[in-house]
N, C-alpha and C positions, 0 to 999 in steps of 0.2 A: 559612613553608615554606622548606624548605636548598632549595642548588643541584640535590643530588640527585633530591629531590622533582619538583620542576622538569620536571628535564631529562627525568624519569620518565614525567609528565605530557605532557610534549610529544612524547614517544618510544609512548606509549600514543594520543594524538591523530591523529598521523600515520599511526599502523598503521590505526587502524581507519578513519579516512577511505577509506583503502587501498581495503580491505576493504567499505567500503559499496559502495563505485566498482564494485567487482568484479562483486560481488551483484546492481549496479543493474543493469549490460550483460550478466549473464546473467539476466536478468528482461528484459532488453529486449528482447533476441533471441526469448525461447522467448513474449514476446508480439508476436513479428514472426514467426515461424516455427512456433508453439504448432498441432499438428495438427486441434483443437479447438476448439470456443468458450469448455469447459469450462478447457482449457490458459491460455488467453489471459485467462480473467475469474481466476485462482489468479495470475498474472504481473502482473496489475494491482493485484492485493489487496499481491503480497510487495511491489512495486515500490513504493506506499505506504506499509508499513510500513519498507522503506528510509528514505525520503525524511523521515519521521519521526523514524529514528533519528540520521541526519544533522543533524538540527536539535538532536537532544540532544547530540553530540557537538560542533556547532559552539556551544550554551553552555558544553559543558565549557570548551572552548579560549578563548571571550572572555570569557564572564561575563554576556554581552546577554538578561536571563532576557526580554526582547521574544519571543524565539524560541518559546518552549516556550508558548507565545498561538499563532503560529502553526502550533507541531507540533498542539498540542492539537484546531486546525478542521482542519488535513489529516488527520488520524485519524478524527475523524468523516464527513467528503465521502467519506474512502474508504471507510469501512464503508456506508455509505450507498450510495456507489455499485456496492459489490461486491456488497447486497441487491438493487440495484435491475437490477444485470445477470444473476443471478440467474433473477429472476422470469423476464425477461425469456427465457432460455432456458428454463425453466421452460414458459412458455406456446409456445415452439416444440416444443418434444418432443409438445407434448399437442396441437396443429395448430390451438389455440384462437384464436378471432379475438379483437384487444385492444379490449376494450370496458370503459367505464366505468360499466358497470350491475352491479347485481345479476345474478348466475347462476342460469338457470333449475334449481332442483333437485330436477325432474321427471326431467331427462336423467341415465341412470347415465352415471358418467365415463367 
């Protein structure tokens, strides 16, 4: 790799660190201020997918492929947790009590 490479690399590192930074605090706000539940479980999901991409960009920059182990479970926790919030409004909308049985489906919904 020339100097230029380099300096290219590191001038490309910087921007987007920048750039995720930016991303994350307007992800933080709009799930601190999100008028919604809907708002707020969308702010959670991108703010994950941030933090993820931060992990790629921080093995661009060292080289520590350890990280991209760790992007890979924050991806899933977050998908996981954005099905799981989700539901969860889900079963608000519908005023259904959380239960862990089978559903009578006698009752129309």
């Amino acid at each position: 790799m020339t100097a230029h490479d380099a300096l290219m690399t590191d001038l490309a590192v910087t921007v987007s660190y920048w750039l995720l930074l930016i991303g994350m605090a307007c992800c933080f706000w709009r799930m601190v201020r999100g008028p919604s539940l809907a708002d707020r479980i969308v702010a959670i999901d991108m703010l994950t997918v941030l933090m993820v991409a931060f992990a790629g960009v921080y093995v661009i920059a060292t080289g520590e492929a350890a990280f991209l182990d760790a992007a890979i479970v924050l991806a899933l926790t977050g998908f996981i947790g954005t099905v799981a919030l989700a539901r969860y409004k889900e079963r608000l909308l519908r005023q259904e009590p959380a239960t862990d049985g089978p559903r009578d489906r006698t009752r129309a919904p």
